[in-house]
C-alpha positions in Angstrom: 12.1 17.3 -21.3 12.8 13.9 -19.1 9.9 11.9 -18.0 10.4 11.1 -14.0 9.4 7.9 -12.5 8.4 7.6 -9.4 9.8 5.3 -6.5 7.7 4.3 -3.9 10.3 2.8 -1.1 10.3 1.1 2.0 12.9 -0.1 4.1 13.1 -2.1 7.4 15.9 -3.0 9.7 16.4 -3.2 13.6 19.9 -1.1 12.8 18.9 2.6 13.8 22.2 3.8 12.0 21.2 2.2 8.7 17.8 3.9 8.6 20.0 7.4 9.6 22.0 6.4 6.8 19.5 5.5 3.9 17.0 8.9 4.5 20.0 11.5 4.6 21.5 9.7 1.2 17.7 9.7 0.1 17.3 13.3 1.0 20.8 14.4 -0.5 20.4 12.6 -3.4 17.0 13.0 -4.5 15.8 16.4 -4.3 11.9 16.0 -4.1 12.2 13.1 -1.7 9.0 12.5 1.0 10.1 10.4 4.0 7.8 9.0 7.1 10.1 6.9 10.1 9.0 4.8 12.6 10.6 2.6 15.2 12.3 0.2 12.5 11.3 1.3 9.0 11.2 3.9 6.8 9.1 4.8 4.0 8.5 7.4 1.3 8.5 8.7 -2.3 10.7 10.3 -4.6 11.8 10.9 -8.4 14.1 9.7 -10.5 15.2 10.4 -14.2 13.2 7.8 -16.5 13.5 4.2 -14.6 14.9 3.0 -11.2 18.1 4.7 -9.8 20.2 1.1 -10.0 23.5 3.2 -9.4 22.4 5.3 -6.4 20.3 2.9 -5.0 23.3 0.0 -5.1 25.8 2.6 -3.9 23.0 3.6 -0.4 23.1 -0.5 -0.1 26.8 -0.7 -0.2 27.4 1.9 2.4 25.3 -0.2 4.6 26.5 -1.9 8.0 24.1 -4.7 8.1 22.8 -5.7 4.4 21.9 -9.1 5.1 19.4 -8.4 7.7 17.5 -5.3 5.8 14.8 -5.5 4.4 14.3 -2.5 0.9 11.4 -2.3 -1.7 11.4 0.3 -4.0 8.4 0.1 -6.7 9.4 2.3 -9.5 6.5 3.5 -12.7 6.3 5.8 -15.2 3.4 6.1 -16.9 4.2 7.7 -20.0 6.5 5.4 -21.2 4.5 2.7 -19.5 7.5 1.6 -17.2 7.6 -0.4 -14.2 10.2 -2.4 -12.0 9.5 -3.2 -8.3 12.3 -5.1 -6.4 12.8 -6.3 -3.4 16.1 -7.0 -1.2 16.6 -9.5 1.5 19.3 -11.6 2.7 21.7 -9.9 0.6 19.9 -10.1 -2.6 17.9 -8.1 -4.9 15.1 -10.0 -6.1 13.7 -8.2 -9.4 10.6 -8.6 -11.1 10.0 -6.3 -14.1 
């Protein structure tokens, strides 16, 4: 059986049509997902197979229209294995501490 991290994310931007885009690609693509929106942010939980989803996650960032003015954090932990990532991305940039 996989172990499941879990992703605690948050994202901010004053594009409405980016936050429309990121929570239906977080609810297609992550099938126990938990979002809350407000005005400009969005922020929730949700699973992922053993670490961060990179793949996904740089895939929902590429489909953006405005990616050097959002603002994304996604802390990511497992505590089985004892894992943890949490990254941040602003200006066009992931920023990743591990």
């Amino acid at each position: 059986m996989a172990n499941y991290a879990t992703n605690l994310f948050f994202a901010t931007t004053e594009n409405e049509q980016d936050l429309d885009k990121i929570e239906v690609f977080l609810n297609d693509n992550f099938g126990d997902c938990y979002l809350e929106r407000a005005d400009d942010a969005l922020e929730g939980e949700f699973s992922s197979r053993w670490a961060y989803p990179e793949e996904l996650i740089d895939e929902l960032v590429a489909s953006l229209e405005t990616k050097d003015s959002i603002y994304i954090r996604v802390l990511t932990y497992e505590m089985g294995c004892e894992y943890v990532s949490f990254r941040t991305y602003s200006q066009g940039k992931w920023h990743i501490r591990l």
